[in-house]
C-alpha positions in Angstrom: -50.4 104.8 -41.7 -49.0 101.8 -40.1 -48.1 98.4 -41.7 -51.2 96.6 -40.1 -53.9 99.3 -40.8 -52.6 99.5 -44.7 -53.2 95.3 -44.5 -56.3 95.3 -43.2 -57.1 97.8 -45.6 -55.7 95.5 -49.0 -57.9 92.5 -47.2 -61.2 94.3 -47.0 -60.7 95.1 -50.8 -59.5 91.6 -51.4 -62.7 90.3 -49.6 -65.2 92.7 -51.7 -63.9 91.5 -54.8 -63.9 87.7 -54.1 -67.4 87.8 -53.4 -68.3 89.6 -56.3 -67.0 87.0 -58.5 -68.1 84.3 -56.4 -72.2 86.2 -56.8 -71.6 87.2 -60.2 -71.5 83.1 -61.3 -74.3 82.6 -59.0 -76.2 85.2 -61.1 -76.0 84.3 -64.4 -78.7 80.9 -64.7 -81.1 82.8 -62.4 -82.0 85.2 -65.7 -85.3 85.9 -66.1 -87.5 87.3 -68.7 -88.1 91.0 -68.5 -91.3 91.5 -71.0 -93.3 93.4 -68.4 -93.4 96.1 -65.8 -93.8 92.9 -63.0 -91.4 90.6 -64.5 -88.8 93.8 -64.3 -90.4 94.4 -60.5 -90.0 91.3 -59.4 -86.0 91.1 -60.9 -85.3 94.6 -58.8 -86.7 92.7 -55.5 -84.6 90.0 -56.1 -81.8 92.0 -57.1 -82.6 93.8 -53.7 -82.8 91.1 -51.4 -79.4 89.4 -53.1 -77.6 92.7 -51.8 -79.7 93.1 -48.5 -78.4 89.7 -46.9 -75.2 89.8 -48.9 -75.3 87.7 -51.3 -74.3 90.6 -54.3 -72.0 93.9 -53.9 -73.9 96.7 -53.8 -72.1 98.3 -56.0 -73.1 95.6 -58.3 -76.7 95.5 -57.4 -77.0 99.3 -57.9 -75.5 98.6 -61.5 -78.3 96.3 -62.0 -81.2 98.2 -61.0 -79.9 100.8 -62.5 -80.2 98.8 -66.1 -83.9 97.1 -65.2 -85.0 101.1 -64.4 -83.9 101.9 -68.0 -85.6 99.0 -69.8 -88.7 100.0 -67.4 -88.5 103.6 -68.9 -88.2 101.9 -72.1 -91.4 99.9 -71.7 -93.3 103.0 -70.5 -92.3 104.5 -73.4 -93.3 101.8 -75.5 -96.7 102.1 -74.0 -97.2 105.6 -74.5 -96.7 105.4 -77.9 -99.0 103.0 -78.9 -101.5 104.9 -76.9 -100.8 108.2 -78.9 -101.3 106.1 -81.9 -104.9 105.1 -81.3 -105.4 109.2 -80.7 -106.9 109.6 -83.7 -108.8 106.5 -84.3 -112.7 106.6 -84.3 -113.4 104.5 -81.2 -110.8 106.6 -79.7 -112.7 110.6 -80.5 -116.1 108.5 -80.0 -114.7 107.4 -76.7 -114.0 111.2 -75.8 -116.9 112.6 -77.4 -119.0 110.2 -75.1 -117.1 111.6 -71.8 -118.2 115.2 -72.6 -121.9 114.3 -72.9 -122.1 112.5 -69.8 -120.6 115.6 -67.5 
């Protein structure tokens, strides 16, 4: 490898990582809530666009969405739960039995 490919090679590198740390501090006061499956949504477009027009690494961006699909899971979970619990409430079987008459 030649003397100017290795360079150009150390200076793309250098680049990427520069504007990492220059999006990174860009990042932190835009925090949002993430309570709901829409506030999570909307924090994965943005998180999306920010890489798309190259405003965040990719590499950072994929780390991101990565951690907002895991709280989503979380919150699915969450939801399924609580709707197991109410299983075996009255309302619940009367809600059932009431399906099975009407078909």
């Amino acid at each position: 490898m030649s003397g100017n490919q290795a360079a150009l090679k150390v200076s793309a590198v250098e680049a990427e990582i520069v504007d990492e740390a220059e999006t990174s501090d860009e990042l932190i006061p835009q925090i949002r809530q993430l309570a709901t499956l829409p506030q999570i949504r909307a924090e994965m477009a943005r998180i999306y666009r920010a890489a798309r027009f190259g405003r965040m690494a990719t590499s950072e961006a994929t780390r991101m969405i990565y951690m907002l699909d895991r709280i989503t899971r979380n919150l699915e979970a969450q939801s399924q739960q609580r709707l197991l619990a109410n299983v075996d409430t009255p309302a619940f079987v009367g809600l059932v039995l009431q399906i099975g008459k009407s078909e």
